[in-house]
N, C-alpha and C positions, 0 to 999 in steps of 0.2 A: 504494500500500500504506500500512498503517497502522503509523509509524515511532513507537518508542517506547522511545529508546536509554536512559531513565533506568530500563530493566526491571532493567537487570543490577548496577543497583547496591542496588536492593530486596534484602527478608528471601529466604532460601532457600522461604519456605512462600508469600512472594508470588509469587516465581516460577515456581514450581510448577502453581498456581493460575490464572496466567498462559497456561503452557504447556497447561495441561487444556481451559483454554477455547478455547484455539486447537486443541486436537487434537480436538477434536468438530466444528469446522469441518472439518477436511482429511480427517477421516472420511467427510465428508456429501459433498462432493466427489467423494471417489474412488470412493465408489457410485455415482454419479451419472456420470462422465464417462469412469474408467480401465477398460480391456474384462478386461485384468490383472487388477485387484483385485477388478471385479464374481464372474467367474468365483471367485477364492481366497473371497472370503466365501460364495460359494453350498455350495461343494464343501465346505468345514469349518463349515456352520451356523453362521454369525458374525455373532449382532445388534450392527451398531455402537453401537445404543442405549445398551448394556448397558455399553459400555467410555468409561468415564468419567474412568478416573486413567489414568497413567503407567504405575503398575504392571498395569494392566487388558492396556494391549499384549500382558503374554504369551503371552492368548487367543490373540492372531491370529500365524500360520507365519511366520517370517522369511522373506525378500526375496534373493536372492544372483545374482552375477555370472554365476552359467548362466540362470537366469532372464531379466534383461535380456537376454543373447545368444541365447536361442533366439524370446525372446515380444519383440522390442525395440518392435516398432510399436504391440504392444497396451499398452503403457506412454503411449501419447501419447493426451493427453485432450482435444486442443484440435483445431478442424478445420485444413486446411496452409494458409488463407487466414491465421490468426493467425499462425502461425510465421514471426517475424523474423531467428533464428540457428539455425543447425544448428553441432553443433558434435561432435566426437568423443572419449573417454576416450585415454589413451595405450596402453593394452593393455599392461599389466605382464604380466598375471595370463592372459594367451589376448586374443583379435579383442579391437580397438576396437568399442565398442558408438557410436551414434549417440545424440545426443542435441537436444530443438530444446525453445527460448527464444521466447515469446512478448512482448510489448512491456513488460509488466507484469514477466515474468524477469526483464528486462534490466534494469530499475529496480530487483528486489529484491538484482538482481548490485550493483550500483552502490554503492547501500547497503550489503549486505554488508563492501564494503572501504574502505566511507568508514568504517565501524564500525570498522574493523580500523586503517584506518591513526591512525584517536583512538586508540585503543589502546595504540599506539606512541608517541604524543603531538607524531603531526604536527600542521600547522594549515598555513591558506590561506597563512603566510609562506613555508612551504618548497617549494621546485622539487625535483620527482620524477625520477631518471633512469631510465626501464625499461629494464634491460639482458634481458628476454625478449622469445620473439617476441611478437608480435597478429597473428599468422595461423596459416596451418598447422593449422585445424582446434581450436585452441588454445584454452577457454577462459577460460584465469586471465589470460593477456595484456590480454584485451581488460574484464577485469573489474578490472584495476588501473588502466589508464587511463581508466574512468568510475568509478572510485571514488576518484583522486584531482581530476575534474572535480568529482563532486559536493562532494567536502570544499573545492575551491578552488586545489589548486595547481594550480601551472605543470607543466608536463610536457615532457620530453623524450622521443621513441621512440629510442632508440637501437639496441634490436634484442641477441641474443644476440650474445656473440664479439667479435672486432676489439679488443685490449687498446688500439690505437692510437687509433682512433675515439672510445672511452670516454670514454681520456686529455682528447684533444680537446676533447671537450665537457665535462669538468669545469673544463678550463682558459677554455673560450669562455665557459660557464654560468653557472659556479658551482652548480651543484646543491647541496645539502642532505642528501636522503635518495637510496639506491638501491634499486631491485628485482630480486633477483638471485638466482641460484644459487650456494650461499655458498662452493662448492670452484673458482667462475669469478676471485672476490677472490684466492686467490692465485697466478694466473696475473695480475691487474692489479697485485698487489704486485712478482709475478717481472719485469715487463715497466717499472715503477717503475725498481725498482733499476739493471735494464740498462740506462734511458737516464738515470737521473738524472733523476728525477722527483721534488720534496720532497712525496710523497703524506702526511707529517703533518701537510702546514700545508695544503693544499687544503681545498675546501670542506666535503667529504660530510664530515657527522655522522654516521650512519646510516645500517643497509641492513635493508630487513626481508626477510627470508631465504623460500625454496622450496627442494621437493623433496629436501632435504637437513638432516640431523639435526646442530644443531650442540650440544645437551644430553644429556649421562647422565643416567636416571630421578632421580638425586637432584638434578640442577640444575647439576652441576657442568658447565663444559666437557666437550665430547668432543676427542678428537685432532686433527677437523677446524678448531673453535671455538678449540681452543687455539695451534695453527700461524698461525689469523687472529688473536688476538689478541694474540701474542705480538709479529708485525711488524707491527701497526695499532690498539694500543690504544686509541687515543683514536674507536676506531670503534664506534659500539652498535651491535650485531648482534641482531635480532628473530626469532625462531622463528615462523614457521606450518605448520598443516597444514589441506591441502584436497583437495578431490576433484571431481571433474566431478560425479558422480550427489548429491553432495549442496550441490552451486552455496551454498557457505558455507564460511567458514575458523574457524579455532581459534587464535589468534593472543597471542602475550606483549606483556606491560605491562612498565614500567620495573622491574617486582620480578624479571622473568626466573624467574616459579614456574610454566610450566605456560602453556599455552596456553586462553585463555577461551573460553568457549561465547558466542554470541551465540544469547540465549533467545526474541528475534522469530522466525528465522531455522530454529529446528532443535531436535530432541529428542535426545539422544543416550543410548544403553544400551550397558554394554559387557556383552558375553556370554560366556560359556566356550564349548566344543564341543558340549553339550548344549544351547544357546540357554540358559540357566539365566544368572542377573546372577551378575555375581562380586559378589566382596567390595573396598573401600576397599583397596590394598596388592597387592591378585592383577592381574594380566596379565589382561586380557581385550581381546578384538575388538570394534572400533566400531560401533555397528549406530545409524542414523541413521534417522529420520522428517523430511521435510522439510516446510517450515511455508511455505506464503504461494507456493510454487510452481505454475504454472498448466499449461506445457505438459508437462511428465515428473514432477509428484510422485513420492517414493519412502516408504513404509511400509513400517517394520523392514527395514531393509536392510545388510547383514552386508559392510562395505567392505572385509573382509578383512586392514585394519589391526591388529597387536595394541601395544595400551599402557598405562599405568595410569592410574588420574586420580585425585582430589584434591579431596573437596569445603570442608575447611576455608575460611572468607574469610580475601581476600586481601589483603595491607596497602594496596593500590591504591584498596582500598573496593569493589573487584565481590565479589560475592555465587554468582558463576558457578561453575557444573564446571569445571575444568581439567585440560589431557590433559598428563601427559610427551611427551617426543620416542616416535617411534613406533619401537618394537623390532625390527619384523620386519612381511614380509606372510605371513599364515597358511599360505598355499601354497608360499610359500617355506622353510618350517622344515627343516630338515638335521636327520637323527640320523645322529652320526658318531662309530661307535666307542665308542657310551654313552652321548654328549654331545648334547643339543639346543642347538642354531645357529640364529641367525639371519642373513641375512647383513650386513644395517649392522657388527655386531659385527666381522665379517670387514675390514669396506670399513675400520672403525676402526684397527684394527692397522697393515694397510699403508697407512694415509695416513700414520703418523706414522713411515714408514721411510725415511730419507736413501737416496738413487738410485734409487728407484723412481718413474718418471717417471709409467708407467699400467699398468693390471694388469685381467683380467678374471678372477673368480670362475667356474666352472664346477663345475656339479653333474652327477653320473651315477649312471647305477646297475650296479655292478659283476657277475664271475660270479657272485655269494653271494647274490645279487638286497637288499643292501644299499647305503648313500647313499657315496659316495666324492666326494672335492674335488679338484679341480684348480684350481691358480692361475696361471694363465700372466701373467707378468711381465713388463712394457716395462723393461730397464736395460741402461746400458754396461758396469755390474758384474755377470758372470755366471760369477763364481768359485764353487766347489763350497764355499769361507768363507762368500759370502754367504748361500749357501740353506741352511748351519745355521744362520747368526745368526737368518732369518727363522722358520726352523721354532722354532728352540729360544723365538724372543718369541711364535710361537702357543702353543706347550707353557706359558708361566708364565701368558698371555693366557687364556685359552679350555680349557688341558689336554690340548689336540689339534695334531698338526701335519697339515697337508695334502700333498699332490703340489706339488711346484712344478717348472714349467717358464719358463727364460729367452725371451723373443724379440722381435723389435726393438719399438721402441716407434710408429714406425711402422703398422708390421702391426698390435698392439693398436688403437692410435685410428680403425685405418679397421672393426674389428670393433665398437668399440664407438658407433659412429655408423652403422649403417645406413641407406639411403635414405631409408625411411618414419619414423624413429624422432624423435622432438621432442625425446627425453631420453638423456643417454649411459646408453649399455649400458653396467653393470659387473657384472652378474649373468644365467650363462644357465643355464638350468634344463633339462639334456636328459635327468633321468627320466623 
């Protein structure tokens, strides 16, 4: 592929300009090779001739997560002799969809997070510790370890879990940087303290963060961010956000404003419910076009993320979109009692409540055939005190208190890790 990392530090009109010339490529393409997108442009009279900007995409229908699950094969462009990786979504939102990476993929994955971890402002001096898996169907695992090949570190597989093993290896190592799930740091802080461990003076600088939101839209800490920083200051914590269907991340720089766009890599639109762009300031859902992808391109694709973004430049000198932390998944929104909910907002609260070891969120739909909460609670405190103090911090929180139920903590962690599952359960959605 054709790498051209000094895009994103260009004018906003070069990049632009940039992106337009790449999206009349992956147009020409997906006529040519997706049996998906052949059929969408026939059915809706769609000259890709004709779509020339950015703004042109709105001609053509969004993309969405039933789509992939019902047409998944007719999304594959390439014959199965190309295809070097199959790989599968986590299925938040209903079924894992399949997805496959062809040899060229695998290079643009590579890239993608050697883009990401400059970003951060790693370099060939710093040794990697992967604290996720590289299997299991997984594809960010295995896109963080060729993408700090290509940048030049050292790497350690370490693998999810095992606070002892970590340990271990940061002591044998010396690592640098981590890749991690950022609510795993304080179960390696918890597991510090109890054996006496001096983790301020250890090696890790740095963890660049997954699947978990450690920023409020304005930038500030969240509960979870602030628990980490409070017992490991001396740790810079990196925000990203990624997805299988769009084999790219959005990733923070040392200014901590907003995760960047990488403009080889990706288009991104955010939409309302009407597919209509929001505005600078509104909430809107990520709808991605993917650039330079060969075996599953994706055009206008509604990842069902909602968040805001930011295009003012950045003091870093990128010139890029940047996303807040992500609010909510669209499917997942709660109206409860008046109030729209997300549930991170949820997960926020009780992370920052003293004895609350794990907890899972539960949605339902009641007699009234409206959205009701349940919270079932892992703690050894399960005084009818505690479950006002918790209600009454959702009422100043959110406006709302929910159901709460006590029960061992235990019970919770085996609910919230099922067999098939790569990512903790803490939200079930039984409407």
């Amino acid at each position: 592929m054709n790498k051209n990392p000094e895009i994103q530090f260009r004018s906003p009109e070069e990049i632009k300009a940039y992106q337009e010339s790449r999206l009349a490529e992956e147009l020409l393409y997906l006529q040519n090779h997706s049996r998906f997108y052949q059929r969408l442009f026939q059915a809706h009279h769609i000259d890709i001739q004709q779509i020339k900007t950015i703004e042109g995409l709105q001609q053509i229908p969004v993309t969405t997560k039933t789509d992939l699950q019902l047409h998944n094969e007719d999304f594959i462009c390439v014959s199965r002799d190309e295809i070097i990786d199959y790989v599968t979504t986590s299925g938040t939102l209903g079924d894992p969809v399949t997805f496959v990476l062809t040899s060229e993929d695998l290079d643009r994955l590579a890239y993608n997070e050697y883009l990401s971890f400059t970003t951060t402002g790693c370099s060939r001096q710093d040794i990697l510790q992967l604290m996720t898996t590289i299997d299991r169907r997984f594809m960010a695992g295995l896109a963080y370890y060729m993408g700090a090949r290509e940048l030049g570190m050292g790497v350690v597989r370490v693998g999810n879990g095992i606070p002892e093993l970590q340990w271990d290896t940061i002591r044998r190592i010396h690592p640098t940087c981590g890749m991690v799930v950022p609510s795993f740091l304080i179960k390696l802080i918890e597991f510090a303290e109890k054996n006496h461990i001096d983790y301020h003076h250890c090696s890790m600088q740095k963890c660049v963060c997954i699947g978990e939101a450690l920023r409020n839209p304005d930038f500030t800490l969240n509960t979870l961010g602030k628990r980490i920083h409070e017992k490991w200051d001396s740790l810079q914590l990196y925000s990203t956000y990624a997805s299988t269907e769009m084999q790219s991340s959005f990733t923070e720089c040392n200014e901590f404003h907003g995760g960047h766009l990488q403009p080889e890599l990706i288009i991104v639109e955010f939409l309302d419910d009407n597919n209509q762009p929001v505005k600078e300031g509104e909430a809107g859902e990520v709808t991605i076009t993917t650039l330079g992808v060969r075996g599953m391109p994706l055009l206008r694709f509604k990842t069902g993320d909602i968040c805001y973004h930011y295009t003012e430049p950045c003091a870093c000198g990128r010139n890029t979109i940047r996303l807040s932390s992500i609010l909510g998944r669209k499917g997942q929104m709660i109206k409860y009692k008046g109030t729209t909910l997300y549930p991170p907002a949820l997960f926020d609260i009780l992370d920052n409540i003293p004895h609350i070891k794990n907890y899972i969120v539960e949605v339902y739909t009641n007699e009234l055939g409206t959205d009701e909460i349940l919270i079932r609670i892992g703690s050894e405190n399960r005084s009818e005190a505690f479950a006002k103090e918790i209600k009454d911090l959702f009422r100043s929180k959110v406006r709302v208190a929910p159901s709460i139920n006590f029960e061992s903590a235990e019970y919770i962690a085996k609910i919230q890790m099922p067999p098939m599952s790569r990512k903790i359960v803490k939200f079930i959605d039984l409407r």
